[in-house]
N, C-alpha and C positions, 0 to 999 in steps of 0.2 A: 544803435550807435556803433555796437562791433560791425557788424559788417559793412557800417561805410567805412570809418576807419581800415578794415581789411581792403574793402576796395581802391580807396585812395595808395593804400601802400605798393598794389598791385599794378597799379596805375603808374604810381613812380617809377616802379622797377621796369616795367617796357619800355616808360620814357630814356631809361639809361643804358638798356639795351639796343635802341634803336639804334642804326648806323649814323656817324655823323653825315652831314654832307659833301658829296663829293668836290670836290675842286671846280670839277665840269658844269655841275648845279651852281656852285657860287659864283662862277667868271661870266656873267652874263652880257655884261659893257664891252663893246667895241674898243673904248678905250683902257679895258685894263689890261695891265701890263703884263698881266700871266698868261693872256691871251696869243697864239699863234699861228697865223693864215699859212699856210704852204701852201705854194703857189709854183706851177711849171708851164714855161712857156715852149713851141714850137711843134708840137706832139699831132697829133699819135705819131711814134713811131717805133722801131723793133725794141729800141732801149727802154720806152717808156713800160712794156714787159717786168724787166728786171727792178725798176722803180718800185710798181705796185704791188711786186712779192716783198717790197721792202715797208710798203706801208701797212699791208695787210699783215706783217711780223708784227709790228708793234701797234693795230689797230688805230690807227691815224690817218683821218678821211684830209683829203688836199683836194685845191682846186687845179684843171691842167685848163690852159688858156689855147685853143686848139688852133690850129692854121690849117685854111683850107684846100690847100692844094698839098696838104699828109695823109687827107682821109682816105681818098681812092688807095687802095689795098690794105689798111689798115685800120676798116670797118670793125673785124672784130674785136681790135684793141681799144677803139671809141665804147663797143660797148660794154665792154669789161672794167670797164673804168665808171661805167651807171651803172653796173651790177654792183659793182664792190663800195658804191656811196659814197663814190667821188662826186664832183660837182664840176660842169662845164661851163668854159666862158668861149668869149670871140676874138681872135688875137687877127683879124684877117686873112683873104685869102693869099696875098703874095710875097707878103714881109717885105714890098720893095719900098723905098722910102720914096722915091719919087713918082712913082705909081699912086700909092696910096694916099699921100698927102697933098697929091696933084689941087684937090680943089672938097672943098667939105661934102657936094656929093660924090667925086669918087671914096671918099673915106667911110661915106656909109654905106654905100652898094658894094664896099668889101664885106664889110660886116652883115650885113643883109644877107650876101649869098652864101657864107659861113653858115649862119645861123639857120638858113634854109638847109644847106647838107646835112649838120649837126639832128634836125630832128627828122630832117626822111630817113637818115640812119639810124636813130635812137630813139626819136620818139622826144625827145626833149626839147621844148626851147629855152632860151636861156637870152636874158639881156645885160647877165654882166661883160665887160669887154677890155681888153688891154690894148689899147694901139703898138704897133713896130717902136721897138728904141724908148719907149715911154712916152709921157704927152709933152714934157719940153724940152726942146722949145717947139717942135712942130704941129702943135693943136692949136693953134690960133684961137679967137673967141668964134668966131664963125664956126670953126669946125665941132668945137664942145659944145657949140647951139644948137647945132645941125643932131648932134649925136641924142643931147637932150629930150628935139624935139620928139624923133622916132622911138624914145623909151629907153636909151641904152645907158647904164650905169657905167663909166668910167674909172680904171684902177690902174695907178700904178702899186708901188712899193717905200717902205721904208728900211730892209735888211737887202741888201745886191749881196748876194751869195759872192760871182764875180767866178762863177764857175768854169765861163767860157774863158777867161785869161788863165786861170790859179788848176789846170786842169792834170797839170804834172806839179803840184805842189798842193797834193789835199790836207797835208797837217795845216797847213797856212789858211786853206779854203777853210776847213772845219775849226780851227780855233776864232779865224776871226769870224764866220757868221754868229757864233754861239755868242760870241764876246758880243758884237750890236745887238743880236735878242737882251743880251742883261742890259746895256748900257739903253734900252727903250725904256723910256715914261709913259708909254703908249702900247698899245697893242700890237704885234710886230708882223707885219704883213713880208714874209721871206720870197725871195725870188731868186728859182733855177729855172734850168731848161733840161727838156729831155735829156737830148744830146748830148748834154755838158756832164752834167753832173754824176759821179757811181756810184754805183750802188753801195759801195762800202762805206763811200762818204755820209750819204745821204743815214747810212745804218747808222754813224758816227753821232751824225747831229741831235737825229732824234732823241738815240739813247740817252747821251747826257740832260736834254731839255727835261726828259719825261722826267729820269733821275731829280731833275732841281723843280717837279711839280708843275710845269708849265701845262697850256691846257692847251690842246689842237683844234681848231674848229676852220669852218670853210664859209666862202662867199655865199650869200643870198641877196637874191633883188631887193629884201627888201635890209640889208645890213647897208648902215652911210657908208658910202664908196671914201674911198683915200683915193686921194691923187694928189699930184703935184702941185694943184689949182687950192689943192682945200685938203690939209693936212689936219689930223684929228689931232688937236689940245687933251693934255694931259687932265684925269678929273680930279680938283682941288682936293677933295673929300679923301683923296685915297695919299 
C-alpha cells in the first residue's frame, strides 16, 4: 500500500512538472484566430535575402509565392528559402494581367511552367498558388475550374499589408497590419511582397505579434485554401 501510494505521489509530481502546451501545439485550426500565414508575393529576389535574416531572427517559417521569370539568377535565394523551412507556392510566370488571364489555359500553363522551374531548381513541387492582383474579379468560374481540375490549390489573403503604397509611411504600414491581424475572427493570412516590404518593418510586425502570442505557421496542400471565392467562417466554439 506504501509504495503505491509513494508511486502515485511521484506520478503527480511529473505531471506538474511537465511543460504546459505550447501555443503552437494548441492552434491547430485554420480558423483560429491566433493563427498566422505570412505570405510574400513576387520573389526571389536580392531583397527577399534581407527578409529571411528577418524571419530566421525570430524563427518564423512563411510562405513566398514565387514568379517565374525571378528565378533565372536567383536560384540560390529559391533554395535558401527550402533550406531555412520556408514553404513555396506559384504566383505565375509574368504577373501580366492580360497575358495571364487571357483565357483559363493560359492561366494554368503559367502556373505549370513556374511549378516546373520551382522543382528543377529545388527539388520541390508545390500546388499551392496565388494568381496576379488576387482572384477578383479576374478568376472567372472557368478559370478556378480549370485550376481545380490540374490540382492546384488557390489563395488569396485576408490582412493586405498594402506595403507597395504605405512604403514611405511604415509606422502606418505596421500599425495598421497588426491592428487587422487583432481585429480577425479567423486565422490571418498577411500579405507582402519582397520588393515592398523592410526589413525593419517586417522586424516590427513580427515582434509585436509574437509579444501578444500569436502563432506562425505556413501553407500546405493539404491546409483549406482561402480565397476570395470561399472565405473561412469563424469557429462557433471559440
Amino acid at each position: 500500500m506504501r509504495k503505491w501510494l509513494i508511486s502515485c505521489l511521484l506520478l503527480c509530481l511529473l505531471v506538474s512538472l511537465t511543460p504546459s502546451v505550447s501555443a503552437a501545439e494548441k492552434a491547430v485550426r485554420h480558423d483560429d484566430k491566433r493563427l498566422v500565414y505570412m505570405t510574400f508575393d513576387d520573389g526571389p529576389r536580392p531583397e527577399t535575402l534581407l527578409l529571411l535574416d528577418v524571419l530566421r531572427k525570430h524563427q518564423v517559417k512563411a510562405t513566398f509565392f514565387i514568379l517565374g521569370k525571378q528565378i533565372k539568377a536567383n536560384e540560390a535565394t529559391l533554395k535558401r528559402i527550402v533550406a531555412e523551412g520556408h514553404v513555396l507556392g506559384l504566383h505565375s510566370m509574368t504577373h501580366d494581367k492580360k497575358q495571364f488571364y487571357k483565357s483559363p489555359y493560359t492561366a494554368v500553363e503559367e502556373m505549370k511552367r513556374v511549378q516546373q522551374l520551382i522543382f528543377e531548381t529545388t527539388g520541390v513541387k508545390t500546388n499551392v498558388m496565388r494568381v496576379p492582383y488576387g482572384s477578383v474579379p479576374h478568376m472567372t468560374k472557368p478559370h478556378r475550374d480549370a485550376m481545380t481540375k490540374v490540382g492546384f490549390h488557390m489563395w488569396d489573403w485576408n490582412v493586405d499589408s498594402l506595403d507597395w503604397k504605405r512604403k514611405n509611411e511604415p509606422r502606418l504600414l505596421q500599425y495598421e497590419t497588426i491592428r487587422h491581424v487583432r481585429a480577425n475572427a479567423i486565422a490571418s493570412v498577411v500579405l507582402m511582397h519582397d520588393q515592398s516590404i523592410s526589413p525593419a518593418s517586417l522586424d516590427y510586425v513580427l515582434r509585436h505579434l509574437k509579444r501578444e502570442q500569436y502563432v506562425f505557421t505556413t501553407i500546405a496542400d493539404s491546409t483549406p485554401p482561402y480565397h476570395f471565392y470561399n472565405k473561412w467562417k469563424p469557429n462557433p466554439r471559440k
